[in-house]
C-alpha positions as CSV (number, residue, x, y, z in Angstrom):
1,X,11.7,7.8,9.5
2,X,10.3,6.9,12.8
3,X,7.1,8.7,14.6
4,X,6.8,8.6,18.2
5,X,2.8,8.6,19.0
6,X,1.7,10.0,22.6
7,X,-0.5,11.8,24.7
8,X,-4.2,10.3,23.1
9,X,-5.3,6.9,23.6
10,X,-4.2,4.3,21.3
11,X,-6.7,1.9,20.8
12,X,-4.5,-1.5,19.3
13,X,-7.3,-3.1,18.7
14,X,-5.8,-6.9,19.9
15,X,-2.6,-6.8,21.3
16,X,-2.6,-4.6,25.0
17,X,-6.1,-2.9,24.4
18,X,-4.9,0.7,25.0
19,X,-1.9,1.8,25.0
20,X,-0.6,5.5,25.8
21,X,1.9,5.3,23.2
22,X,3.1,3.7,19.8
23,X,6.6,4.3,18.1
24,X,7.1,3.1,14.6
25,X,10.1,2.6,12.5
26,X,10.0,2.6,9.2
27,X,6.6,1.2,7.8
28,X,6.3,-1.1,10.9
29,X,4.9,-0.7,14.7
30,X,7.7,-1.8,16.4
31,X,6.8,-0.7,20.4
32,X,3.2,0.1,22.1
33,X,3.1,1.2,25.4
34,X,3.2,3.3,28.8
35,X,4.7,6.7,27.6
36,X,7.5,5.7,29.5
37,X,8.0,2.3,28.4
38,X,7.7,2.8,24.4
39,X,10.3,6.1,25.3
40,X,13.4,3.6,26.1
41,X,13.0,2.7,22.2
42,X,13.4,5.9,20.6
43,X,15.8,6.2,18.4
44,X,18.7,9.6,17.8
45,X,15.9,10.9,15.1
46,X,12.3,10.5,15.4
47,X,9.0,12.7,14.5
48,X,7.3,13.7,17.3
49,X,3.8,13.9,17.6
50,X,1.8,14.6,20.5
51,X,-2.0,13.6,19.6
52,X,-3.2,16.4,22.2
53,X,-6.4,13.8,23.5
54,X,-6.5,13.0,20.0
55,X,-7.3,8.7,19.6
56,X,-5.5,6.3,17.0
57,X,-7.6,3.6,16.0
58,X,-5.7,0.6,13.4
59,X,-6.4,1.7,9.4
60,X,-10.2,1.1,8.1
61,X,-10.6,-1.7,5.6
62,X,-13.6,-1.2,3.2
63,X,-14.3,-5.0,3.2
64,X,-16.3,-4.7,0.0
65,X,-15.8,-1.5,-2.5
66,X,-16.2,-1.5,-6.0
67,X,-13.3,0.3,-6.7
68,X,-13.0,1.5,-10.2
69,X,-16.9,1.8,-10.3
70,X,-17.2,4.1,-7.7
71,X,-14.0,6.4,-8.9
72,X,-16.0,6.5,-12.5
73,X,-19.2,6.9,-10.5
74,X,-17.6,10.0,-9.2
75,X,-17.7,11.6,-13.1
76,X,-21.1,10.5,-14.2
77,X,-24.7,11.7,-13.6
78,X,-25.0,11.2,-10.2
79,X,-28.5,10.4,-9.0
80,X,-28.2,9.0,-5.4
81,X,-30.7,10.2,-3.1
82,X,-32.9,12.0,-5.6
83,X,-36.3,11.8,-3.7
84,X,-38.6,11.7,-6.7
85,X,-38.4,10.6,-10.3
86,X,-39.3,13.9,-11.6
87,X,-36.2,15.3,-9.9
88,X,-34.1,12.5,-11.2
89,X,-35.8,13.4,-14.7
90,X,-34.6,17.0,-14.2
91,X,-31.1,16.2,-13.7
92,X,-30.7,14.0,-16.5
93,X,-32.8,16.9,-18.8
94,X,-29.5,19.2,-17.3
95,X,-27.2,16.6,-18.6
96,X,-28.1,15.9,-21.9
97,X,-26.9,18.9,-23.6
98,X,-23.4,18.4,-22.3
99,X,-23.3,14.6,-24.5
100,X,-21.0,14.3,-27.2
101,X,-22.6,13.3,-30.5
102,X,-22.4,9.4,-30.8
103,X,-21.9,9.5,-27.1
104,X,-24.4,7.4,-24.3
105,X,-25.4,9.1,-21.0
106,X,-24.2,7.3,-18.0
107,X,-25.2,7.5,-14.6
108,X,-26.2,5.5,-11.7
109,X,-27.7,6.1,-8.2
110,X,-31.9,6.0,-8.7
111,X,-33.6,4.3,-6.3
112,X,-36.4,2.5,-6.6
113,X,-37.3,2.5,-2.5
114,X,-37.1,5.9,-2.5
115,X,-39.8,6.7,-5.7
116,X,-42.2,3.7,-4.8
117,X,-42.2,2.1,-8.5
118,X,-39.5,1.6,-11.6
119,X,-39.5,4.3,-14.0
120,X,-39.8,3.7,-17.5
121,X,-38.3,4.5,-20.9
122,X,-41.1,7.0,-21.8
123,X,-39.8,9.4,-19.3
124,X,-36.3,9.3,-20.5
125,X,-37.6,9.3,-24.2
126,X,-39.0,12.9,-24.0
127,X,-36.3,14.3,-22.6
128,X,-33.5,12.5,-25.4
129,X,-34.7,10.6,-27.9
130,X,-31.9,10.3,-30.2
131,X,-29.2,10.1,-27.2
132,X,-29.0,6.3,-25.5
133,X,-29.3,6.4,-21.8
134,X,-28.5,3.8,-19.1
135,X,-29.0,4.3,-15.8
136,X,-27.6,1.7,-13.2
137,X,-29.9,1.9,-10.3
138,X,-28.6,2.1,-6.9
139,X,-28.0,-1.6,-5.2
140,X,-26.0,-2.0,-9.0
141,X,-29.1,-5.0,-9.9
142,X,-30.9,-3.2,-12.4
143,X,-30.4,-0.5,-15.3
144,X,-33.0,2.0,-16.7
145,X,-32.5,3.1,-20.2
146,X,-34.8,5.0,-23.0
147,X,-35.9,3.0,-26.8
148,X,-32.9,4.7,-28.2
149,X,-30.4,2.5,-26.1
150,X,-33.2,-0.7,-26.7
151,X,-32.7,0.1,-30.5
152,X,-28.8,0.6,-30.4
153,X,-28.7,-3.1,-28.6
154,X,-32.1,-4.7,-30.6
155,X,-33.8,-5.5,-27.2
156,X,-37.4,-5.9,-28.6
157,X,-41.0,-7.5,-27.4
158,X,-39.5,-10.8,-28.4
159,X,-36.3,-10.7,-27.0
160,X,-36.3,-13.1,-24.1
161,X,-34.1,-12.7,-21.1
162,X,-30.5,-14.6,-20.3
163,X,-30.9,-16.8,-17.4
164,X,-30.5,-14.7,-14.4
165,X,-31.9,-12.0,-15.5
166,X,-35.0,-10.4,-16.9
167,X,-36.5,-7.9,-19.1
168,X,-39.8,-5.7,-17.3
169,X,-42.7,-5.8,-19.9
170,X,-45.5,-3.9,-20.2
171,X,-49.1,-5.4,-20.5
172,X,-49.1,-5.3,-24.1
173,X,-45.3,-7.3,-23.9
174,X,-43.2,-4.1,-24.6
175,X,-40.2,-2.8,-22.8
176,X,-40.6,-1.2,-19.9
177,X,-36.7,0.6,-19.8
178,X,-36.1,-1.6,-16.9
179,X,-33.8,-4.3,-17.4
180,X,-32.1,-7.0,-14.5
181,X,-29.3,-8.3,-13.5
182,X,-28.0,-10.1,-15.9
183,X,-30.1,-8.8,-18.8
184,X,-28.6,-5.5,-18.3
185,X,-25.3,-7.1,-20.4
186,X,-27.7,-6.9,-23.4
187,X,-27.4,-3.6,-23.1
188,X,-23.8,-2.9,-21.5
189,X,-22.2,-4.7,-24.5
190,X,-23.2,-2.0,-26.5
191,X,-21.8,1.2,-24.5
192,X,-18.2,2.5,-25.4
193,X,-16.0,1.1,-23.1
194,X,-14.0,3.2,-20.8
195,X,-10.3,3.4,-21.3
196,X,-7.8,1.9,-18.9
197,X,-6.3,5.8,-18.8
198,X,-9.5,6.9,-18.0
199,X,-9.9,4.5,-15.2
200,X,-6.2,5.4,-13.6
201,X,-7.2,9.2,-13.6
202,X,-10.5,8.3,-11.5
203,X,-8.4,6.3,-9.0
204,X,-5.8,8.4,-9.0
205,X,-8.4,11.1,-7.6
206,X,-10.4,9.0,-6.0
207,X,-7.4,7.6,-3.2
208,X,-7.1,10.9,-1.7
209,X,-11.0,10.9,-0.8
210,X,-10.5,7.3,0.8
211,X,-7.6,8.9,2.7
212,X,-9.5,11.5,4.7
213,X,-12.1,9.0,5.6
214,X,-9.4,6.6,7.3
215,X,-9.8,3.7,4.8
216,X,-6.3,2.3,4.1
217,X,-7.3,-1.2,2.5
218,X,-10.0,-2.5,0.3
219,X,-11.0,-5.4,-0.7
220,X,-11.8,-4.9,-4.5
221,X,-13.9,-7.1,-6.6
222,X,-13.0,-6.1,-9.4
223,X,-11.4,-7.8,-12.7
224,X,-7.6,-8.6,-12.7
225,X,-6.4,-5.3,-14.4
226,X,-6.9,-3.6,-10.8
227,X,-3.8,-5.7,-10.0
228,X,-1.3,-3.9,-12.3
229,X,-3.1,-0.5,-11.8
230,X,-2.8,-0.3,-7.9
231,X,0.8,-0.8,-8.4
232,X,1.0,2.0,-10.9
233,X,-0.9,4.2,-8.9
234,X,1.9,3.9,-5.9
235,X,4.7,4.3,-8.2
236,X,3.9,6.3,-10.8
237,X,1.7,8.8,-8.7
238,X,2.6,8.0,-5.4
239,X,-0.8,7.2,-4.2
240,X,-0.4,4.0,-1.9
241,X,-3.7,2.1,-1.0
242,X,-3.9,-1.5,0.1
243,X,-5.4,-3.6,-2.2
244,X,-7.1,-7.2,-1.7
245,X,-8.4,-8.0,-5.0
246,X,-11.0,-10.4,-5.4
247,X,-11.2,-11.5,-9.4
248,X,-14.5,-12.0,-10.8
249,X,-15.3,-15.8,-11.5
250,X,-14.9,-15.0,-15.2
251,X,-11.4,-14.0,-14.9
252,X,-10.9,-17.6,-12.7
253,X,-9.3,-19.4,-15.7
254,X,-7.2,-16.5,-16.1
255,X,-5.5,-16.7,-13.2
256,X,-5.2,-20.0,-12.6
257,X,-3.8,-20.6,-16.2
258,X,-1.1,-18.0,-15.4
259,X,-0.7,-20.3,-12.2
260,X,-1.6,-17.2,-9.8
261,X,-2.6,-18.5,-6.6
262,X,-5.0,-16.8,-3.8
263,X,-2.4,-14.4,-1.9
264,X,-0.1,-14.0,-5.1
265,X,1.1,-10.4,-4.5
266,X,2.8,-8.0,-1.6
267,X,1.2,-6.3,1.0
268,X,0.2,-3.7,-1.6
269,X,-2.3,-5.9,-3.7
270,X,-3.1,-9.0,-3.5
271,X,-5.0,-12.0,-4.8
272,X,-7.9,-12.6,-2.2
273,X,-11.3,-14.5,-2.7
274,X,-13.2,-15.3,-6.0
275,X,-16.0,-13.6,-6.3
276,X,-19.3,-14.7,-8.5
277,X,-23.2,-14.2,-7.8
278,X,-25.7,-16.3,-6.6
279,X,-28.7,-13.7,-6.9
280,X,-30.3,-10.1,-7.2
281,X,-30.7,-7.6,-4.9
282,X,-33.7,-6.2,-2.4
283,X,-33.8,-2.8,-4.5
284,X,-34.8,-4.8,-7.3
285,X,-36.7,-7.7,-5.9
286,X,-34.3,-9.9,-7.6
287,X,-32.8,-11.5,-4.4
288,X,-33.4,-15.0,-4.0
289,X,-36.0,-16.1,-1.3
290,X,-37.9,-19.0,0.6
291,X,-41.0,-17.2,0.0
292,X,-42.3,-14.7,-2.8
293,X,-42.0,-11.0,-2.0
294,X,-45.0,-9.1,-0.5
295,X,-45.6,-7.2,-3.1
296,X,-45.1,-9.2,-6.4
297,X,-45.3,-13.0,-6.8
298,X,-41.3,-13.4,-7.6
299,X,-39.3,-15.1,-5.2
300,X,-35.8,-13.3,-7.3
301,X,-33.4,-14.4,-9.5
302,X,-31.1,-17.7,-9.1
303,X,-28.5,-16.3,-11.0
304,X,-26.1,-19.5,-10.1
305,X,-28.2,-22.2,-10.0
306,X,-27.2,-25.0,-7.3
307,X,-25.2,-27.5,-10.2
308,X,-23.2,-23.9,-11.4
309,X,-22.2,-23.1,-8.2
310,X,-21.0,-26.7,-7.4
311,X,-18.9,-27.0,-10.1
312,X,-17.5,-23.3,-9.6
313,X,-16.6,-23.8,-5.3
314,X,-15.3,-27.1,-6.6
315,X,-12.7,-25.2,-9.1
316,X,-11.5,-22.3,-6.8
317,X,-11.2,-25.0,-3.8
318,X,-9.4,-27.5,-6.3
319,X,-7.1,-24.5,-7.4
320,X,-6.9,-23.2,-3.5
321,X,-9.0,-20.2,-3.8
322,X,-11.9,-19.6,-1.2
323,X,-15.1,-17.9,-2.4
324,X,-16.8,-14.5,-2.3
325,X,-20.3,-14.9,-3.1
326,X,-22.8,-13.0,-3.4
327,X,-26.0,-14.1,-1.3
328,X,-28.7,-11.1,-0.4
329,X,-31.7,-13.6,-0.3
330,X,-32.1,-16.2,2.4
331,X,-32.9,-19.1,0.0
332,X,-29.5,-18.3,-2.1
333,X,-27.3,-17.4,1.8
334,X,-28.9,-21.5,2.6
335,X,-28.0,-22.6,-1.0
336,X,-24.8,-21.2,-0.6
337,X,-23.8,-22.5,3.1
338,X,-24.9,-25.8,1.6
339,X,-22.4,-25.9,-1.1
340,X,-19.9,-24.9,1.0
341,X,-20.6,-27.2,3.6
342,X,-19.7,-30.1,0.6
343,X,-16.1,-28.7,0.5
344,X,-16.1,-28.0,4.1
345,X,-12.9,-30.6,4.9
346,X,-11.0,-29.9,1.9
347,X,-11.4,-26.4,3.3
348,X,-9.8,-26.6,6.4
349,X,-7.3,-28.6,5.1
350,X,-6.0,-26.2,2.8
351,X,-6.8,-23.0,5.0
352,X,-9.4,-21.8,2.1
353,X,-11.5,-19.1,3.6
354,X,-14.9,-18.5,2.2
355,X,-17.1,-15.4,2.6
356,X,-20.5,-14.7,1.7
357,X,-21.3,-10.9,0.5
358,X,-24.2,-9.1,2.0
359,X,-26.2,-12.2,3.8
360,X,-29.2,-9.6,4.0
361,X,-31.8,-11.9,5.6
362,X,-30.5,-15.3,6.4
363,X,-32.8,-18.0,8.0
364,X,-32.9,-18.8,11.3
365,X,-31.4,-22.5,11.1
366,X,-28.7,-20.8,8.7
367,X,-27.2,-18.3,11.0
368,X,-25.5,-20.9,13.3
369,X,-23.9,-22.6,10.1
370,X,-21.8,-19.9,9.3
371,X,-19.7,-20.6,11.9
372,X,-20.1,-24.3,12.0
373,X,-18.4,-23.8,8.4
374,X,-15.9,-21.2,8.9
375,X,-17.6,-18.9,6.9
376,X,-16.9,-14.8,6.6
377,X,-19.9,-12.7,6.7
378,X,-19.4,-9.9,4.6
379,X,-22.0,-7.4,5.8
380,X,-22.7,-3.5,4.7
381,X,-24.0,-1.7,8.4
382,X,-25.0,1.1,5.9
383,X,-27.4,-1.3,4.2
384,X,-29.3,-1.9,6.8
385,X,-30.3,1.7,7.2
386,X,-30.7,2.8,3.8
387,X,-33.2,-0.3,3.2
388,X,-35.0,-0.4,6.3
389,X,-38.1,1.1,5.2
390,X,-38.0,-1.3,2.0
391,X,-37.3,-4.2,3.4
392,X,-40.1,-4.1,5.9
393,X,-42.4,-3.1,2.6
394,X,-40.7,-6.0,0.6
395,X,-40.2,-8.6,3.2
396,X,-43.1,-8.4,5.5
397,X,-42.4,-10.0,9.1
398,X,-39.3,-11.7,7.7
399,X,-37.3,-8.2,7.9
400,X,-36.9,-8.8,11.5
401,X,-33.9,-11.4,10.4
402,X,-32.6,-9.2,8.2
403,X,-29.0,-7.8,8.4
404,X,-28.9,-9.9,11.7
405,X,-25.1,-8.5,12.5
406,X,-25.9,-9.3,16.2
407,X,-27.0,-12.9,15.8
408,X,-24.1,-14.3,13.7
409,X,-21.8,-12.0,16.1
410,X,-23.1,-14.2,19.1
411,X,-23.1,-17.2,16.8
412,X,-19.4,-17.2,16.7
413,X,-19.4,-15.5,13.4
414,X,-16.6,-13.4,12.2
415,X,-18.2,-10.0,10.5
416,X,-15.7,-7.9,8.3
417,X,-17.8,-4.7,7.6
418,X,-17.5,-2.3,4.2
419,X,-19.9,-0.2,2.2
420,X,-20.5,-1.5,-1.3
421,X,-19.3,1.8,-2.7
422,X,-20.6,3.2,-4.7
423,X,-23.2,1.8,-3.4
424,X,-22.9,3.5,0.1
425,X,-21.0,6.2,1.2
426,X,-17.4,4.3,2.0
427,X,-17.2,6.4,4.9
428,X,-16.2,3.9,8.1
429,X,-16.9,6.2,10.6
430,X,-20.6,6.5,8.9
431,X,-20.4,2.4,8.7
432,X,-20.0,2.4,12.3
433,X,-22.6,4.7,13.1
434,X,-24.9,2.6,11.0
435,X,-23.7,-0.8,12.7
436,X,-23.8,0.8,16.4
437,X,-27.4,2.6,15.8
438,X,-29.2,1.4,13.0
439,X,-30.1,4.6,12.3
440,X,-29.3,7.8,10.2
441,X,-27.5,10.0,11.5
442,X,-29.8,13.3,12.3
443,X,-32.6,10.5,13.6
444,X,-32.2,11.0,17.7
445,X,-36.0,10.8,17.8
446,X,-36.5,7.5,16.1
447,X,-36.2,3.7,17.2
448,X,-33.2,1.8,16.1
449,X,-34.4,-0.5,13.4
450,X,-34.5,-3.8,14.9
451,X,-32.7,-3.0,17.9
452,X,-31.5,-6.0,19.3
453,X,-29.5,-6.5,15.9
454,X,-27.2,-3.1,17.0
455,X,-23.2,-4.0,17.8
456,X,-21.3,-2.6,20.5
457,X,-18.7,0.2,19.1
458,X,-15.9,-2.7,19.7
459,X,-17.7,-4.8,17.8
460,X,-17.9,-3.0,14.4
461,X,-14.2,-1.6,15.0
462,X,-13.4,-5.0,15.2
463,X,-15.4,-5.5,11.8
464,X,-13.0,-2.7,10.1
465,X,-9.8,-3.7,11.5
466,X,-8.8,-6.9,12.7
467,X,-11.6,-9.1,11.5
468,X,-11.4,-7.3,7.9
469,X,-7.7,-8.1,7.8
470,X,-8.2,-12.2,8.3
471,X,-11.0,-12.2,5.8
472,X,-8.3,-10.4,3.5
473,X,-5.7,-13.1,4.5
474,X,-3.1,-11.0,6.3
475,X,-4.0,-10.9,9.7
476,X,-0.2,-11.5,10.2
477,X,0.4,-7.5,8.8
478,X,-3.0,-5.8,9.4
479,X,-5.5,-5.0,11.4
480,X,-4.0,-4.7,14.9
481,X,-1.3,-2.0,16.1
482,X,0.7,-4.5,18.1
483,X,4.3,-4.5,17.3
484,X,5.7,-5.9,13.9
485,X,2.1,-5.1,12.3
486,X,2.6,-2.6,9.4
487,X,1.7,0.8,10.5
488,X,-1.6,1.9,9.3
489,X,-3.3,3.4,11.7
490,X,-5.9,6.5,11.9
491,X,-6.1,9.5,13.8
492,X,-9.6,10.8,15.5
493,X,-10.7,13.7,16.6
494,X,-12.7,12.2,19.5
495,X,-12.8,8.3,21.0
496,X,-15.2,6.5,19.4
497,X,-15.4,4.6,22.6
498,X,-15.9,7.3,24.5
499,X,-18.7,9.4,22.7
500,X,-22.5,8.6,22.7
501,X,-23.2,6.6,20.2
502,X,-25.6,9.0,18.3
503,X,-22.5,11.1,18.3
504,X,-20.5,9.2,16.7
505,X,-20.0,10.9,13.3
506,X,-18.9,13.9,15.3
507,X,-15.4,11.9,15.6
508,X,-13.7,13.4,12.2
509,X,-10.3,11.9,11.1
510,X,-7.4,14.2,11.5
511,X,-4.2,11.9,10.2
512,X,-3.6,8.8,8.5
513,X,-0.7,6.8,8.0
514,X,-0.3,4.0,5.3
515,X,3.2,1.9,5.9
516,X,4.8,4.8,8.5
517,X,3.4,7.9,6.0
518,X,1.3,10.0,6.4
519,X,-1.3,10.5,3.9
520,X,-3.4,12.6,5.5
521,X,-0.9,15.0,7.8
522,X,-1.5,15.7,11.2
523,X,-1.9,19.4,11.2
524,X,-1.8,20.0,14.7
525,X,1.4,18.8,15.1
């Protein structure tokens, strides 16, 4: 089948700008154009669509999505932006009568920034005593549970906390509920584990939802089964979604035992980056600093200490994988840059790309490094918004060099932009909103939060598109809309270069096309 695209503006991200036109044939982009030029290609049968003022931007990447979390996420309690603990308490109290006997209630979503303290396991106790709770809190870092789930897993006053991780106690060295980062396995180990069925239904529902928002790839971290499951999904459901999967560092003898190198795959899913953790998160104050937090005298969790993470970048580089890693802090984004920087030949020698996740707050003689080393930034625009407040609170004076998307943009630095779904919404259109106003949207009245950090709208498309697709290794087939790129691309109500930018999530998407089909039809046509 081949589609004729006219009358909008076709934005092609790198090859002509805009274009007035595009034809594809078959799942590729094979002309963009004047109307009149791309019309000397058509072919005896094509589909005709006129986009009416309509723009076409290249398919969304969600650069970092936890995929099979956020489908689940999707069926559990859901307590994301719950302003108070006593209304997250009366949702789970609605809850609890629907748990089967022998059964754990699971949510996630609480937020700590948002209620001013942790909740404890008292709360949850007189609401289900005999039913084990866990709670994963927002940013993912922390879990909140009740004594029943403590008993189930024997988590006591004398229990003492895995390395990179930790156990809240109260004054007299009890529980609190609250448990971090890598304590929160003493817990996990002990919930029922979700089927791989029950998984594939949650994708298979969830895709659709990434359709309407214009995402068409994600870069997944997310254990190797994803692999086998994305390819299922598209065959057995028909539910095509690009897939860069970025296996956990526990999986990394897995893969490289089965002799699976980075890129192993098709341009439906593929092996990208390894991902591992070098700290906490800000919502938790487990995210490795320089200097203690304002309010408490931690300076976070080194949840790969210098030596592990050594020996780990030397493995994946050995084997020819780059790294993903996860650096919030600006202690473990230096520690991290400083690791890399010892394989940083070896690197370019082999084409290994290496990202860091998040890179909240990053020092001031660190932000120049990333590009010195080649390294991805892997940034969440929606972050910066939704932790403001708490990382002025948490952070003091050094929150004005956090999220600093405009610094490592001048610097040189290539940004590839996502949501860390579930998270954040993994809405693009609402990530590029964040990134071009550092605001919420519905906030005309307020300052942009650390203004001089805002990107241009080019900018964080760029972050979606073109520079998502060379963190993801296929710049070669994504990305762009020049011809012989594969032809995802996304329709817009409205030009997002074109509209003020507090107007931005005004621009709704109206068709999407994954490999020459559309996913989301264009119902004006």
């Amino acid at each position: 089948m081949a589609i004729f695209l006219h009358g909008g503006k076709i934005h092609t991200v790198s090859y002509k700008g805009t274009v007035e036109a595009l034809l594809v044939v078959g799942d590729r982009v094979v002309a963009a154009g004047t109307e009149a030029e791309v019309r000397k290609y058509l072919p005896h049968k094509y589909r005709d669509v006129d986009l009416k003022g309509r723009s076409v931007f290249p398919g969304f990447h969600d650069s970092h999505m936890h995929f099979l979390m956020h489908a689940m996420s999707l069926k559990r309690l859901d307590l994301a932006g719950i302003p108070t603990i006593e209304g997250a308490l009366q949702k789970v109290k609605s809850a609890v009568p629907k748990i089967k006997p022998g059964s754990w209630l699971i949510g996630r979503g609480w937020d700590k920034s948002l209620w001013g303290e942790f909740p404890t396991k008292q709360m949850l106790d007189a609401i289900a005593p005999n039913i084990p709770i866990c709670l994963t809190s927002k940013c993912g870092h922390a879990i909140w549970v009740n004594s029943k789930a403590l008993e189930v897993a024997g988590v006591d006053r004398d229990t003492v906390a895995p390395e990179g991780g930790a156990i809240l106690k109260d004054t007299d060295g009890e529980p609190t509920g609250i448990l971090q980062d890598l304590a929160s396995q003493l817990i996990r180990q002990f919930i029922p584990e979700t089927t791989p069925e029950e998984f594939f239904e949650a994708a298979a529902e969830f895709i659709p939802r990434l359709w309407k928002m214009g995402v068409t790839c994600i870069h997944a971290p997310e254990q190797v089964g994803l692999f086998g499951m994305a390819r299922r999904l598209k065959q057995e459901r028909n539910l095509p979604l690009r897939v860069a999967l970025m296996p956990p560092i526990g999986d990394f003898n897995y893969i490289t035992s089965m002799g699976i190198p980075q890129g192993y795959g098709d341009e439906w899913v593929w092996t990208a980056q390894v991902k591992m953790f070098k700290d906490g998160a800000l919502g938790s104050s487990t995210a490795l600093l320089f200097e203690p937090y304002e309010h408490i005298d931690t300076i976070g969790l080194d949840v790969m200490p210098v030596p592990e993470l050594r020996r780990a970048v030397g493995e994946c580089v050995k084997a020819g994988y780059g790294i993903a890693v996860h650096a919030i802090g600006d202690r473990a984004v230096s520690e991290c840059l400083d690791v890399i920087a010892e394989y940083r030949d070896e690197s370019r020698e082999r084409g290994i790309r290496h990202r860091i996740e998040h890179a909240q707050m990053v020092h001031p003689k660190d932000v120049g490094r990333f590009r010195e080393l080649d390294v991805i930034a892997s940034v969440q625009p929606s972050h910066a918004v939704a932790d403001r407040y708490m990382a002025d609170r948490e952070w003091g004076e050094r929150s004005t060099r956090a999220y600093p998307f405009k610094q490592l943009i001048d610097h040189g630095v290539r940004l590839t932009l996502g949501s860390d779904a579930p998270v954040d919404s993994p809405d693009p259109i609402y990530g590029i909103h964040c990134a071009v106003n550092r605001l919420a949207p519905g906030e005309p009245g307020k300052m942009s939060w650390h203004p001089s950090e805002r990107l241009s709208v080019h900018e964080a498309v760029v972050g979606y598109t073109r520079d998502a697709a060379y963190a993801a290794g296929k710049e070669s087939l994504l990305g762009d809309l020049g011809p012989g790129k594969l032809a995802d691309f996304v329709v817009l109500s409205r030009d997002l270069y074109e509209v003020a930018p507090l107007d931005i999530p005004s621009c709704k998407v109206e068709a999407v096309s994954i490999g020459g089909r559309f996913v989301v039809e264009p119902e004006w046509s």
